[in-house]
N, C-alpha and C positions, 0 to 999 in steps of 0.2 A: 432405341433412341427416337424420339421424336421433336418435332418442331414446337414453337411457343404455343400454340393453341391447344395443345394434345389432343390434337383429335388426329391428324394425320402421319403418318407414319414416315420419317426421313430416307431410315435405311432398318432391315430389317436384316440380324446376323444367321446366316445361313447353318454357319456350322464352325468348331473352330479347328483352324489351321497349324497354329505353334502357341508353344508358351513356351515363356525364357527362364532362365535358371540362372541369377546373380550369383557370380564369383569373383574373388580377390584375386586365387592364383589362376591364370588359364591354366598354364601346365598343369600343376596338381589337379586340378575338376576332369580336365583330359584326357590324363592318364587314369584317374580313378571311372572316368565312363565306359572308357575305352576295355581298359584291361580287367577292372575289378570286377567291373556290371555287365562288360561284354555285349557293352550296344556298340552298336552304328551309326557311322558319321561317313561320305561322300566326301568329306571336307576337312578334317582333321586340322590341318595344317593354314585355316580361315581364323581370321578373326573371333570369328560371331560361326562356331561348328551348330551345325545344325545334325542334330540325333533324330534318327532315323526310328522310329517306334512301332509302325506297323498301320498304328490311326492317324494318332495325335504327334506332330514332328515339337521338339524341344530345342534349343536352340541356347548353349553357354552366352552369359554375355559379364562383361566388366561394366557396371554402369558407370563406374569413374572416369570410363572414357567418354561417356557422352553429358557430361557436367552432373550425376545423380551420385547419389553416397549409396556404398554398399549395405545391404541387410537381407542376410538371408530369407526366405523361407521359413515359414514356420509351419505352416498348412502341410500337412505331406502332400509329396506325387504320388497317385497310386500307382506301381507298373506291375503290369502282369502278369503272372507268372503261371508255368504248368504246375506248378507243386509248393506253396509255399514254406514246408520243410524244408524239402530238400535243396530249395534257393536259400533258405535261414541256414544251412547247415554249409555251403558252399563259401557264402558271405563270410562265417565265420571262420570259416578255413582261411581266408584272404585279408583275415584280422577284423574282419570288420565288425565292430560291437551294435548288436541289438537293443532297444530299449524299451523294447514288449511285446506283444502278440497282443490278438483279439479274434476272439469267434462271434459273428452276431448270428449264427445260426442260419445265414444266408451266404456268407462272404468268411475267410481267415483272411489277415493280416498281421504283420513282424512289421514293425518299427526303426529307424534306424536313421544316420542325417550321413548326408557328404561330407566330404572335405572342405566344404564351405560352411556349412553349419546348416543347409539348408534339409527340409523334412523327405524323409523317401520313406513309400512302403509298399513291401512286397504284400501283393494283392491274388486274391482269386476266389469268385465267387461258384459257389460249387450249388445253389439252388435257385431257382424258380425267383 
């Protein structure tokens, strides 16, 4: 971000801290992070649960509470995972439907959205 003249600099973003995840139902996104995906949340039973990631914290949010209209995600989250099989294979055990894979020969990735309609992908990059 910089000021009208660009040459000097306002504020300079260090690094990032959360990103939100729009939902309609809290409960259902809750229980599907909580139980499905088996992350962590401190806070569960908050408003505005903030998911616990390891880097990057993610943080449920309804934006209809704060005057914004719902819309998922379309970008996926990458999260990462030690195997992406055998997360693609667990997922599927817990119903949850896939809607692709990808090798780029650096990274796999499985496909897949919330219960909000928003994008998730199981990630892990295995070279260089």
């Amino acid at each position: 971000m910089t000021n009208t003249d660009s040459s000097t600099p306002v504020a300079s973003a260090q690094r990032t801290d959360l990103g939100s995840i729009p939902v309609k139902d809290m409960e259902r996104a809750k229980a599907f992070y909580r139980d499905t995906l088996d992350m962590h949340s401190p806070d569960w039973e908050e408003n505005w649960p903030e998911i616990e990631t390891g880097n990057v914290s993610v943080y449920l949010i309804d934006p209809t509470g704060t005057g914004a209209t719902f819309s998922p995600h379309t970008a996926p989250l990458a999260l990462h995972v030690a195997d992406v099989a055998e997360a693609k294979q667990a997922l599927q055990q817990r119903g949850v439907q896939l809607s692709g894979e990808h090798d780029t020969s650096v990274c796999k990735m499985a496909f897949f959205n919330d219960t909000e309609g928003n994008g998730l992908m199981l990630h892990r990059r295995y070279a260089p």
